[in-house]
N, C-alpha and C positions, 0 to 999 in steps of 0.2 A: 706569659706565665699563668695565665688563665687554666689552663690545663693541670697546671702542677697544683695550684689552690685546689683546682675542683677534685682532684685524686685524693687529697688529703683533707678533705673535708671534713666534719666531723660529725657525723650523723646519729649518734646515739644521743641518747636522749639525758639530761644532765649538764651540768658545767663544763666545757671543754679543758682539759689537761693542759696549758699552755708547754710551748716547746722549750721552752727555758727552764722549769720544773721539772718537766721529764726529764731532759735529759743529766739535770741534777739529779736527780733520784736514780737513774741507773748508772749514776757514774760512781755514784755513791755505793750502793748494791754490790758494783764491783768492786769496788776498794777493801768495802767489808766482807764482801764475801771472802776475797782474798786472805781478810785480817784472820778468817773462822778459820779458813787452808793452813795458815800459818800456825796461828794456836794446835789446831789438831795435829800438824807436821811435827809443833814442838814438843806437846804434852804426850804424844804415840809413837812416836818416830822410832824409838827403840824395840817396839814388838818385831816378833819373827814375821807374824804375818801383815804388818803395814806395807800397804801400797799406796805409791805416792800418785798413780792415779787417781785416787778416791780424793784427793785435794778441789782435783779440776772438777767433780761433781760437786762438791761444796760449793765452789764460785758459781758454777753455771745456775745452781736449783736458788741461790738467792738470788740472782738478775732473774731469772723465771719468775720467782715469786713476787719479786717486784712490780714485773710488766703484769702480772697475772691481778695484783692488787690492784692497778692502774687501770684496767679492763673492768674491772668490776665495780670500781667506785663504790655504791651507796646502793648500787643498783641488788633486787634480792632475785630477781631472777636469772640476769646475768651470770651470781653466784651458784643458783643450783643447775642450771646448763652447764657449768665450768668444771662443777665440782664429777657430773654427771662426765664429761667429755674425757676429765685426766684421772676418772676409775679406771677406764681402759688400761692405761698402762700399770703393766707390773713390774716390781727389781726380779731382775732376772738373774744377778749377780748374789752368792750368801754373804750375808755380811757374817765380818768375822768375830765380832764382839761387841758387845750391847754399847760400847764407848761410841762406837763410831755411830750407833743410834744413834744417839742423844746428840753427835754432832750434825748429822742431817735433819734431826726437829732445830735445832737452833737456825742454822742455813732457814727454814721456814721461815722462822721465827724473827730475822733479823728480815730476811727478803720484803713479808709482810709489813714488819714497820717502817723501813724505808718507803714499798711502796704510797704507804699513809701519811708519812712524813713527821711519824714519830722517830726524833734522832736521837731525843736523850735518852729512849730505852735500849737504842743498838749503844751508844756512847757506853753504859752504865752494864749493859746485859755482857758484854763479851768481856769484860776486865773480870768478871763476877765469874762468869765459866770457867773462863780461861786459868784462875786463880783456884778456884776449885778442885778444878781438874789436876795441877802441880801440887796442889798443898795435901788432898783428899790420900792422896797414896802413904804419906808420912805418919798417916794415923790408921793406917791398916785396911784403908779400902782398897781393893785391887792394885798393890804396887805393880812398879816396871816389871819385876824379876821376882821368882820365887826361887831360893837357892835349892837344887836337885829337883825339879819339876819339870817334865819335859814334857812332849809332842809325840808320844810314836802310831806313825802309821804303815800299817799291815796290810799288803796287799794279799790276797789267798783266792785259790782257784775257787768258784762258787759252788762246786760237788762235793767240799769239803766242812764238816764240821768244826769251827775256827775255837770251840769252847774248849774240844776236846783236842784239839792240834795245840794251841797256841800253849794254851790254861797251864801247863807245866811248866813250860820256859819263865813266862810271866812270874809265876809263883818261884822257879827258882831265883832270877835275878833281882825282883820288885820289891821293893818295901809295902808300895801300896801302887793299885794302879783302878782306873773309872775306863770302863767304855762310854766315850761322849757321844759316838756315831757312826752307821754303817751307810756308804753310799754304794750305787754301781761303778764298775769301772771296766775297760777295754769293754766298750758295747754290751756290757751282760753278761761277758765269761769272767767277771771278774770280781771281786768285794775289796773297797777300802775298806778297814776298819779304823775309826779314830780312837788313842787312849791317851789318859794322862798319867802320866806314870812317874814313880821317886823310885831312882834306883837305891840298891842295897849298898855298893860299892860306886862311886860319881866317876871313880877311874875306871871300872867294868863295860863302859857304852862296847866299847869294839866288841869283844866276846860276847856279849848279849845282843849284838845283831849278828855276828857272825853264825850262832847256835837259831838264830829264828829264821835267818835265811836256809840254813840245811835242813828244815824242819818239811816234808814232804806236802806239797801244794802251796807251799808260800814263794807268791813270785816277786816278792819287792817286799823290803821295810825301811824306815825313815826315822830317825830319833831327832829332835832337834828340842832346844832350848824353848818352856811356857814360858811367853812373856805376858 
């Protein structure tokens, strides 16, 4: 077993991690990471656009953060190597709403203090969010549902001006509508546009896509419920 000590050795410099701590602390990490999956499933779960993949990132970026704190101990060089190391990567994914921010700084946030082996503030931090985040909507901050606020998005060929195509339908069917965003689409021949839009009639959706799809260069539109 000589070989198996000498592999795991522990060569940096500092107090060694004992194996019974670690593995307390990442078992931990997971449990609460989980517990952030769980909150965020329950308190978002109703949006259009929740993905219940974005759970399994919550669990995995707190055991991250865990090992990550565990690495870095006390140590300040350690920390700017680390920090320097995981600039690299980038979310390559949009996140879809500043909510689920605030749930991947928490994942940090919890990850870090497990790694450190502060418990009463994951204990005390996630019933605090988590309660937040349920109660917050009842007093007018971003509820689940806005009644008549939808989603629509407007595919249209790119040679086309979408102000002067679109802008009439829009203004006939709309009460009120925002453009939030234009991306690419089908490699470059193509424009999502994103809006939000209150119809004039909540029974009208069919005939207000039906009129934007005959609309000359529009090759797809999409209505769905802003959650």
């Amino acid at each position: 077993m000589d070989w198996f000590n000498e592999l795991f050795k522990e060569v940096a410099d500092g107090p060694p991690v004992e194996w019974v701590t670690l593995c307390k602390r990442l078992v931990a990490a997971l449990l609460f990471g989980w517990a952030i999956a769980l909150t965020h499933r329950f308190t978002q779960g109703r949006r259009d656009d929740f993905r219940t993949g974005f759970g399994v990132t919550l669990v995995m970026l707190t055991v991250i953060l865990s090992l990550i704190t565990q690495v870095i101990g006390g140590n300040a060089a350690r920390a700017f190597t680390l920090v320097g190391a995981l600039a690299i990567v980038r979310f390559r994914t949009r996140v879809n709403d500043t909510r689920d921010t605030a749930y991947v700084i928490l994942a940090v946030a919890v990850g870090m203090a497990i790694g450190l082996g502060f418990y009463r503030i994951v204990w005390l931090g996630i019933p605090i969010v988590g309660i937040a985040a349920v109660l917050l909507p009842y007093f007018g901050f971003g509820g689940p549902r806005r009644d008549g606020v939808h989603q629509l998005v407007v595919r249209v060929d790119r040679q086309i001006d979408p102000d002067a195509v679109v802008a009439p339908v829009l203004g006939k069917f709309l009460r009120t509508n925002r453009c939030d965003g234009t991306e690419s689409a089908q490699k470059g021949t193509a424009l999502d546009i994103t809006y939000t839009v209150r119809l004039l009639d909540p029974n009208g959706s069919t005939a207000f896509i039906r009129e934007i799809l005959a609309l000359p260069g529009v090759k797809a539109a999409e209505l769905k419920r802003q959650g």
